[in-house]
C-alpha positions in Angstrom: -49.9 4.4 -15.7 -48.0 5.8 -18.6 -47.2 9.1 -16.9 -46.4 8.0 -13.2 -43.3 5.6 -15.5 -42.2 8.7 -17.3 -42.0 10.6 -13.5 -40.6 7.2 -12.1 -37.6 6.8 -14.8 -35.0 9.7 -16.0 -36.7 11.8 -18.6 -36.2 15.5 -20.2 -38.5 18.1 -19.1 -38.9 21.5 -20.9 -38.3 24.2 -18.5 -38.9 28.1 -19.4 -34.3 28.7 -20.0 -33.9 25.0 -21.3 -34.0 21.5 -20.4 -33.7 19.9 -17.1 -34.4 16.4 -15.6 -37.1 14.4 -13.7 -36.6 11.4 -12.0 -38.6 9.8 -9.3 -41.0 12.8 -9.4 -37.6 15.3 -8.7 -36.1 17.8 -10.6 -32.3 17.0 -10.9 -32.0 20.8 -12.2 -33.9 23.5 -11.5 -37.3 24.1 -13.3 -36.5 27.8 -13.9 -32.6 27.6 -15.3 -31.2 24.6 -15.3 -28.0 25.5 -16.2 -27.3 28.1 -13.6 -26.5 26.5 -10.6 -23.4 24.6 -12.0 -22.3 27.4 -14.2 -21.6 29.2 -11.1 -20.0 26.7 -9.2 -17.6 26.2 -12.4 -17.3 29.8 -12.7 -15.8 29.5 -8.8 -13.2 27.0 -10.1 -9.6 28.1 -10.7 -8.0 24.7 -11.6 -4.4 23.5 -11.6 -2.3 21.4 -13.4 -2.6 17.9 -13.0 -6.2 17.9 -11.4 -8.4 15.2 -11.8 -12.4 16.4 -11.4 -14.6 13.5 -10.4 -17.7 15.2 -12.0 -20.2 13.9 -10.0 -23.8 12.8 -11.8 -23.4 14.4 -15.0 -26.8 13.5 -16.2 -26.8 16.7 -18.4 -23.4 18.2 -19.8 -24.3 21.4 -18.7 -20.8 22.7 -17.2 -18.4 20.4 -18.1 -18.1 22.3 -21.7 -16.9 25.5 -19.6 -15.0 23.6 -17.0 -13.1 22.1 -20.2 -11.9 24.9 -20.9 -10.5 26.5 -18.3 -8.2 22.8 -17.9 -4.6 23.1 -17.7 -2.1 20.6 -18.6 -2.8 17.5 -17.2 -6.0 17.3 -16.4 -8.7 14.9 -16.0 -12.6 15.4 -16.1 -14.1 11.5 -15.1 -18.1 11.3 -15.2 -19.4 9.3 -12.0 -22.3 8.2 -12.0 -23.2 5.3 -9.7 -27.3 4.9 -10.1 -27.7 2.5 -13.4 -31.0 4.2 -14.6 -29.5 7.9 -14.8 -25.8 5.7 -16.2 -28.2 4.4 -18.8 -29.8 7.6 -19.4 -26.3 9.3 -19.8 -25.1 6.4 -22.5 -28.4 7.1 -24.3 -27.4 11.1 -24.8 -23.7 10.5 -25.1 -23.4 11.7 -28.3 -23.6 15.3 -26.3 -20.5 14.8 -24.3 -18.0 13.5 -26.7 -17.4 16.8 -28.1 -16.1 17.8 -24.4 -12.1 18.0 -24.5 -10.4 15.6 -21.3 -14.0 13.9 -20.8 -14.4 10.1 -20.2 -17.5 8.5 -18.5 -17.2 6.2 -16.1 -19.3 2.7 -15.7 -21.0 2.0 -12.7 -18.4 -1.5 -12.3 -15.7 1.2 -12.7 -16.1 3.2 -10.2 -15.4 0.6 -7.3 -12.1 0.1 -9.0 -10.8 3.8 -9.7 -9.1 4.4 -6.4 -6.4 1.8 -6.9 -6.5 2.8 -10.9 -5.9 6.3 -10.0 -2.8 5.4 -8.0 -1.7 3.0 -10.6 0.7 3.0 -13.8 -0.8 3.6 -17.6 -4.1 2.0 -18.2 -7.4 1.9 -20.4 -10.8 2.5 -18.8 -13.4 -0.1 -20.3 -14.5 2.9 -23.1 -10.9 2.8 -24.7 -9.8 6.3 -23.0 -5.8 5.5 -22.1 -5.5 6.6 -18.5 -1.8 7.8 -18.4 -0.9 6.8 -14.9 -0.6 8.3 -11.3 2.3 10.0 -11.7 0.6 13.0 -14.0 -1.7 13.7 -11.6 -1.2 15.7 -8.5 -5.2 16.2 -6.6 -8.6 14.9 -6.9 -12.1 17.3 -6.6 -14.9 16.4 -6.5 -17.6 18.8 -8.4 -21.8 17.7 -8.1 -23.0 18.6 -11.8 -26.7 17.8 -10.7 -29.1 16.7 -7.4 -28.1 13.1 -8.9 -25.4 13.0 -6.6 -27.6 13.3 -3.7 -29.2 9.9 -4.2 -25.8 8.3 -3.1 -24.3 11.2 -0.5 -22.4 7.9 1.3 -20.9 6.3 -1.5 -19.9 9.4 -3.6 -18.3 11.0 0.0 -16.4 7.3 0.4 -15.7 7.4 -3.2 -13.8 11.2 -3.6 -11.8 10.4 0.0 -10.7 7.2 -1.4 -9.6 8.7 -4.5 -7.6 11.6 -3.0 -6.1 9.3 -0.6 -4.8 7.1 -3.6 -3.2 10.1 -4.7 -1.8 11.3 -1.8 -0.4 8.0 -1.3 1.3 7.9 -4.4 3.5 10.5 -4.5 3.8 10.2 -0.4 5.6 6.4 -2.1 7.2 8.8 -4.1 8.9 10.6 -1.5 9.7 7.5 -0.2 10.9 5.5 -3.2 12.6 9.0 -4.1 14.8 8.5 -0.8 15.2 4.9 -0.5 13.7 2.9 -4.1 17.9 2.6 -4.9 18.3 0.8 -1.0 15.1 -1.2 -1.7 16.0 -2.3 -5.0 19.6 -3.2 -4.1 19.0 -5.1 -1.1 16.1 -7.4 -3.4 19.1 -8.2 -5.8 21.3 -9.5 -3.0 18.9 -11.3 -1.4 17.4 -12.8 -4.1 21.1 -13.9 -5.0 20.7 -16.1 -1.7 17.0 -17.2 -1.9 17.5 -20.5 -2.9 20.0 -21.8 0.6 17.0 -20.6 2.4 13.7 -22.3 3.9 10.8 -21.4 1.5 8.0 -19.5 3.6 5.5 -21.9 2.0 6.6 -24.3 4.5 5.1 -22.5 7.0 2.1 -21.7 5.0 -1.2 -23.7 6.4 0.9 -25.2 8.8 0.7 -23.9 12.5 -1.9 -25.8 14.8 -0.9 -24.0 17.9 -3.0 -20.5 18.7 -0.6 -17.7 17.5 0.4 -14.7 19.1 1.5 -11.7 17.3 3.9 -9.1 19.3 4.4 -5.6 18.2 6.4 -3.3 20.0 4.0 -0.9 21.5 3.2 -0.2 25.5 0.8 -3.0 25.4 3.3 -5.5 25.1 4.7 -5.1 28.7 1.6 -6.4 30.6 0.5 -8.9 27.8 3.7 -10.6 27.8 2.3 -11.9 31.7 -0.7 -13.4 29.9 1.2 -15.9 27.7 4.6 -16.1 29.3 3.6 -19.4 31.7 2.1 -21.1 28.8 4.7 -20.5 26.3 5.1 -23.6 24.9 1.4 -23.7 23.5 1.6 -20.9 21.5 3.4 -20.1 18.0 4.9 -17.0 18.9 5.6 -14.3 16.0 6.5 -10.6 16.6 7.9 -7.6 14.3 11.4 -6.7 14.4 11.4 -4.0 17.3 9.5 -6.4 19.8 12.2 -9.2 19.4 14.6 -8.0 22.4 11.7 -7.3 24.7 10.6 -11.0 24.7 14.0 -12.2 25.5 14.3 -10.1 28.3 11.9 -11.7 29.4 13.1 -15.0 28.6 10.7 -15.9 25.6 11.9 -17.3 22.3 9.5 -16.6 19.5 9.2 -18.8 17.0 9.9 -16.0 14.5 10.5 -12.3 14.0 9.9 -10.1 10.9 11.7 -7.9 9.8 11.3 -5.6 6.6 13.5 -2.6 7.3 15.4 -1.8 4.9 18.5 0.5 6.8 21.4 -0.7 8.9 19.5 1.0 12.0 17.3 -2.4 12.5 20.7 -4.4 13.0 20.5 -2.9 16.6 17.2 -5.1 17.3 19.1 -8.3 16.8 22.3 -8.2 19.0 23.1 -11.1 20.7 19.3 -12.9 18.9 21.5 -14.9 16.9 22.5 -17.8 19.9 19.0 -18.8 20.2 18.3 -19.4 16.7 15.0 -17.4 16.0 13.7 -17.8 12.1 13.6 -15.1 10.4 11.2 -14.0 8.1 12.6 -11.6 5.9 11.0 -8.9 2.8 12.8 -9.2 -0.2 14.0 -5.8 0.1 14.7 -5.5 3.8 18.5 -5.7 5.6 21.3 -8.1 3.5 23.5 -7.6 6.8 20.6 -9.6 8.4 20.3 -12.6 6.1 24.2 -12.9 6.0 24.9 -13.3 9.5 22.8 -16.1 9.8 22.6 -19.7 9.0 20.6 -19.7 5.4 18.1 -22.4 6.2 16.7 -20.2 9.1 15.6 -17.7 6.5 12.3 -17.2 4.6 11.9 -14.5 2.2 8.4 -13.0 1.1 8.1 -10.0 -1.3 6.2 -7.1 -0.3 5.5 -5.3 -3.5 7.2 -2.0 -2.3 6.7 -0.6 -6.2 4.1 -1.5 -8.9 7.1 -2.1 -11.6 7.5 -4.5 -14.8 10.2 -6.0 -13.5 8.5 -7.7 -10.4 5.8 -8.3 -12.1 7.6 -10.5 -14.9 9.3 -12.3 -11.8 5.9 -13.1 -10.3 4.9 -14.0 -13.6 7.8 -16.8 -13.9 7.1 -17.6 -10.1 10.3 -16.8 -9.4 8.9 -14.4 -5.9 8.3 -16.1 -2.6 4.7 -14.9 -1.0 3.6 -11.9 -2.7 2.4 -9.2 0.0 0.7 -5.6 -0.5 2.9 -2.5 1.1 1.4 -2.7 4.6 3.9 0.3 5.9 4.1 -1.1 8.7 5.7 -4.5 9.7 3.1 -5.6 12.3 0.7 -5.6 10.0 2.9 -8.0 7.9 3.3 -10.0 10.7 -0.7 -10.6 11.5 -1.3 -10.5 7.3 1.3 -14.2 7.4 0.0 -15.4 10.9 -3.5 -15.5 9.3 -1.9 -17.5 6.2 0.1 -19.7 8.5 -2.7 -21.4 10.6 -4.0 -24.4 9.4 -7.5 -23.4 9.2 -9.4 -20.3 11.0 -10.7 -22.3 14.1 -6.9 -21.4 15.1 -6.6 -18.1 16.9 -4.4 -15.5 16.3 -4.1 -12.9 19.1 -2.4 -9.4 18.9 -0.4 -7.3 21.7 1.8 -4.0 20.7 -0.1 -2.8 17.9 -1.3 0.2 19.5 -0.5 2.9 17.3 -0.6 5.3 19.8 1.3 5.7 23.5 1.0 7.4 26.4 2.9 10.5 27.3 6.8 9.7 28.2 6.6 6.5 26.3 6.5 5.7 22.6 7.5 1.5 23.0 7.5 -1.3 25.2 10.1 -1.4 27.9 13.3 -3.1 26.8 12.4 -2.4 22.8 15.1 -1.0 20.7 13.7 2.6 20.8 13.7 2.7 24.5 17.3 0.9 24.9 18.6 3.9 22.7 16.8 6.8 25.2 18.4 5.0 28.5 21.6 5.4 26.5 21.5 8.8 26.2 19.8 10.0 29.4 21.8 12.3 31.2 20.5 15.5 33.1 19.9 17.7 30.3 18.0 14.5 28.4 15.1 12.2 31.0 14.5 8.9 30.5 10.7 10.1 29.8 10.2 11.0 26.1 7.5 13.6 26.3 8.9 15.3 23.5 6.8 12.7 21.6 3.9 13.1 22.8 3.4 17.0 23.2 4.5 17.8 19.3 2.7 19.5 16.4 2.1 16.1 14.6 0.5 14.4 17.5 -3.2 14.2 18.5 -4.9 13.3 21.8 -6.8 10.0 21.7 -8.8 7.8 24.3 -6.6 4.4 24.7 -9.2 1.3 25.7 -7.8 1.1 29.1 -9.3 5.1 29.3 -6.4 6.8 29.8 -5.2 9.3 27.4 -2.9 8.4 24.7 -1.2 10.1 21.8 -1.1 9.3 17.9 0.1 10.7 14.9 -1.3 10.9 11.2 1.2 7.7 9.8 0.2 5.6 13.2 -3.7 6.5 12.9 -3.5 5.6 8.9 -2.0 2.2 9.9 -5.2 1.7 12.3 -7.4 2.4 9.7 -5.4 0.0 7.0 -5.8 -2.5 9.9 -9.2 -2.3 10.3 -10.0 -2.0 7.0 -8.0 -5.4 6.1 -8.2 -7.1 9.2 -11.9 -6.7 10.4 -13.5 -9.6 9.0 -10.9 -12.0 9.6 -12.3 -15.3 11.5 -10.4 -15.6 15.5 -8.1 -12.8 15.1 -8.3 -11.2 18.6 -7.1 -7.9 20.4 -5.2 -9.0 23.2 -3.9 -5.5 24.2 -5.1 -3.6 27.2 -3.8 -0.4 25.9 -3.7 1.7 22.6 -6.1 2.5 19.9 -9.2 0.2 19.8 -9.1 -1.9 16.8 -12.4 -3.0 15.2 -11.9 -7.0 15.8 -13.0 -9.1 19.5 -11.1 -8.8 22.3 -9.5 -12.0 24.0 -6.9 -13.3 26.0 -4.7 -16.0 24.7 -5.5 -18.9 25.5 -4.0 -23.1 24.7 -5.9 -25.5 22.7 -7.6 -28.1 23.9 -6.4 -30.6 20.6 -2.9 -32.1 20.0 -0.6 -30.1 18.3 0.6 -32.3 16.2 1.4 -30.0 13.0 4.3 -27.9 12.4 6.3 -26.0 9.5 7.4 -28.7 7.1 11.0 -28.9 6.3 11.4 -28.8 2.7 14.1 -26.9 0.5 13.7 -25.0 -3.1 13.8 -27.3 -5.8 15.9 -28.1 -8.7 13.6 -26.1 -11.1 13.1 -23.1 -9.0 16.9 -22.6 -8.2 17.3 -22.6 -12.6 14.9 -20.1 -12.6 16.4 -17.9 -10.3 20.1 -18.6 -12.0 18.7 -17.8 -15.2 16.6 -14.8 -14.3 19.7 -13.2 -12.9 22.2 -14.1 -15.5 19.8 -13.0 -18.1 19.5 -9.5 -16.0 23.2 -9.2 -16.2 23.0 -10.0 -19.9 20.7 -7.2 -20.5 22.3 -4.4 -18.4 25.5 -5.2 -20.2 23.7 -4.7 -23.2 22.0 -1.8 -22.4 25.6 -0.3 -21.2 27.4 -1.0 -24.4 24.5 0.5 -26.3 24.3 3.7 -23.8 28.4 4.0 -24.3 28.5 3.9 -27.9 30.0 0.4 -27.5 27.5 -0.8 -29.8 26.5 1.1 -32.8 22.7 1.2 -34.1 21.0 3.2 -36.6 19.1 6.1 -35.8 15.8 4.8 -36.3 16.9 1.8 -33.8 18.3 3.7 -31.1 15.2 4.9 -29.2 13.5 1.5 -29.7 16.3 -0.7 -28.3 17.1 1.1 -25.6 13.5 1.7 -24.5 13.0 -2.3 -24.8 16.0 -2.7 -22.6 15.0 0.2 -19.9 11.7 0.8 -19.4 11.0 -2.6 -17.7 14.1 -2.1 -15.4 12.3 0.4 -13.7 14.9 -0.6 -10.4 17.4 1.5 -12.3 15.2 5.0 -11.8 12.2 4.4 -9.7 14.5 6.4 -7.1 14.7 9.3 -9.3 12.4 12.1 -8.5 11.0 12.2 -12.2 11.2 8.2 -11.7 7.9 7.0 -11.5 7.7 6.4 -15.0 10.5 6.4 -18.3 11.5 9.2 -20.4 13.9 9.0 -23.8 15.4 12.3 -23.0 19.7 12.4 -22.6 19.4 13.8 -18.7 17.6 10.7 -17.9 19.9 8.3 -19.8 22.7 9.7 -18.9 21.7 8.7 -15.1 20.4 5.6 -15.9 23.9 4.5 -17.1 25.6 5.7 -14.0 23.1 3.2 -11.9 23.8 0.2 -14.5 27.6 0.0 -12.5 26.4 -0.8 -9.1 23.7 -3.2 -10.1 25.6 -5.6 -12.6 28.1 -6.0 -9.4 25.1 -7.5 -8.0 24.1 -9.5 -10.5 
């Protein structure tokens, strides 16, 4: 009994070149040389800068000594281990690793959570190691130290691609925030500065009866707008910002449009929408021009979180943001993410048409959207109406659309089919309604009414006394601070040496909205090159504030 226990459970076996492992009757390194194997894969490695290893199932430290020192700057050797008796094992010889340079093991719990940590800002794993943030890192690589890693193929394959797409989408953010964070930033400030003559979106929030029917813009949209148009009336009707003019070409009124684009181009999507009174539902950072042309109380503002800052986090911590929303990417997925929240329970439907994320060759829309307005426009005979252009480019790749006809995606549209699924698949009555595009991986149904009394709607109440100090103060204390940090950056206001550094830190760092658009931005630095810009943004934003 004793000896089929020690084969059952991790123990060190005496090999003829040193020590290797047994567990569950396997060697986890070889019986001859243990150590060769990995040495040579290490020996392979030519790492660079800012490289995080995921060293998979380091039961034995074998490697990870010589992979230490071949490092670079910034970079990152995490232990993974996901099988609790080798993790145990590990923690009972841990003495041997700590003498390895850039080394920190991971927990078992930790390891669900490290994709999002390794996309996130400064942190500290549960063994005290300060993780510095995303923005020192640049790639993930995954390196198997031992046959461990075979024992979970799946989870350490789901693990890796989840980690190196964290990374990749953080700095493809940065791009992005590099480009636009100053437009995002500035458009939150002046719309926040008109939250409180708006409706709050909570009054919408658990309040629909009716089935709701989300509209995107994509080819499906033409032939599903038959499938709900006689029965209008029975149905909530919410669609993104590109599908608004189709359905008033066709003489349907939805009960609200979302918009969170950010540029003037949207504006185009809303000519001649205002007459007929549409709500809006607006992200914090998307188009003032939008919000000002319209009467205030047929507004609702949420907040999708388009930067993982101080500064909106100490607003959601005085409640001061409406709903609070991941960066979806894409604003039909918005759209489904608050039709789910508005229904008052999950026995009502919610159906989806135009999120296809993919189109057929000549088309990339809906007839009548915004996108295919702008090609009639410019048709002449050098330019057809057909966009095939779109379809037949480098970026593009053929797909099977669930109608069988061949359709064309790209790698931003398949990534928002994926986010979909991966959010969206579980939901109770959410429904593809779309004959066309990519399949998504929740039922298929056609719209249809109720058989109950709608006798529930969005309530009608305004923003409080309370909230609308908050937001007063919260901005006049903004403008305090900037002023502040202006007269300090001038020379307006004198401090010692020894003060300098702190105060202004105190005063900067957590305003990351004055450099998350910088391309060093994505996190603070004392140095006078960064200062020196970060005084030039203070102007615009205090005549905001």
């Amino acid at each position: 009994m004793d000896t089929i226990n020690i084969q059952q459970t991790p123990c060190l076996v005496t090999t003829p070149q040193g020590v290797s492992v047994s567990y569950n009757n396997k060697f986890l390194y070889s019986k001859y040389a243990p150590q060769r194997a990995i040495k040579q894969i290490i020996d392979s490695i030519n790492p660079l800068p800012g490289t995080i290893f995921l060293c998979i199932s380091p039961v034995l430290p074998y490697g990870l000594k010589e992979l230490s020192l071949k490092l670079p700057e910034n970079c990152l050797l995490l232990g993974c281990e996901n099988n609790k008796d080798l993790y145990n094992f590990i923690q009972d010889h841990i003495d041997d690793y700590k003498s390895i340079d850039n080394f920190t093991m991971l927990s078992p719990d930790e390891l669900y959570n490290l994709p999002p940590l390794l996309a996130g800002p400064e942190t500290k794993f549960t063994n005290g190691y300060n993780f510095p943030g995303a923005g020192k890192f640049r790639r993930v690589i995954p390196v198997d130290f031992s046959a461990g890693a075979q024992l979970n193929t799946q989870f350490y394959n789901q693990l890796s691609k989840a980690c190196i797409n964290a990374i990749k989408t953080f700095w493809s953010n940065r791009v992005t925030l590099s480009k636009f964070g100053r437009l995002y930033s500035k458009n939150f400030f002046k719309n926040l500065s008109i939250i409180t003559k708006t409706t709050p979106i909570t009054n919408y929030i658990g309040k629909i009866s009716k089935p709701i029917i989300v509209c995107g813009a994509g080819e499906s949209l033409d032939s599903g707008i038959n499938d709900f148009k006689a029965n209008r009336d029975f149905f909530f009707i919410l669609c993104a910002d590109t599908a608004l003019q189709p359905l008033l070409k066709h003489k349907i009124v939805p009960d609200g449009v979302f918009i969170e684009e950010a540029q003037s181009v949207i504006s185009k999507a809303f000519i001649g929408a205002i007459k007929h009174n549409i709500h809006i539902f607006a992200g914090l950072s998307s188009l003032p021009v939008i919000s000002h042309n319209v009467d205030k109380s047929n507004i609702s503002f949420f907040t999708t979180l388009y930067a993982n800052t101080s500064f909106i986090q100490n607003m959601e911590a005085q409640n001061i943001l409406p709903a609070v929303n991941k960066p979806f990417g894409s604003v039909g997925l918005t759209t489904v993410h608050y039709a789910l929240q508005f229904r008052i329970s999950t026995d009502i439907p919610v159906y989806v048409y135009g999120l296809d994320f993919s189109y057929s060759a000549g088309r990339t829309h809906t007839q009548q959207a915004m996108a295919h307005t702008l090609r009639l426009c410019a048709t002449n005979k050098i330019i057809p109406v057909s966009n095939y252009s779109s379809a037949w480019n480098k970026n593009t790749t053929p797909v099977q659309s669930k109608d069988n006809r061949t359709f064309y995606t790209t790698p931003t549209m398949q990534n928002y089919a994926d986010l979909f699924n991966g959010i969206f698949y579980n939901e109770t009555n959410l429904f593809d309604a779309a004959d066309c595009g990519l399949k998504l991986d929740i039922p298929a149904a056609k719209p249809k009414p109720l058989s109950i009394e709608h006798n529930l709607s969005a309530s009608t109440e305004t923003f409080t006394n309370n909230y609308k100090e908050k937001v007063t103060a919260y901005l006049k204390n903004e403008k305090e601070q900037l002023t502040k940090l202006k007269d300090i950056l001038t020379g307006k206001i004198k401090l010692p040496a020894e003060e300098l550094e702190v105060e202004i830190t105190k005063l900067a760092k957590p305003r990351e909205y004055l450099y998350l658009h910088f391309p060093d931005g994505n996190q603070f630095t004392y140095s006078q090159s960064f200062l020196n810009r970060i005084r030039t943004e203070i102007e615009g934003f205090l005549k905001l504030l």
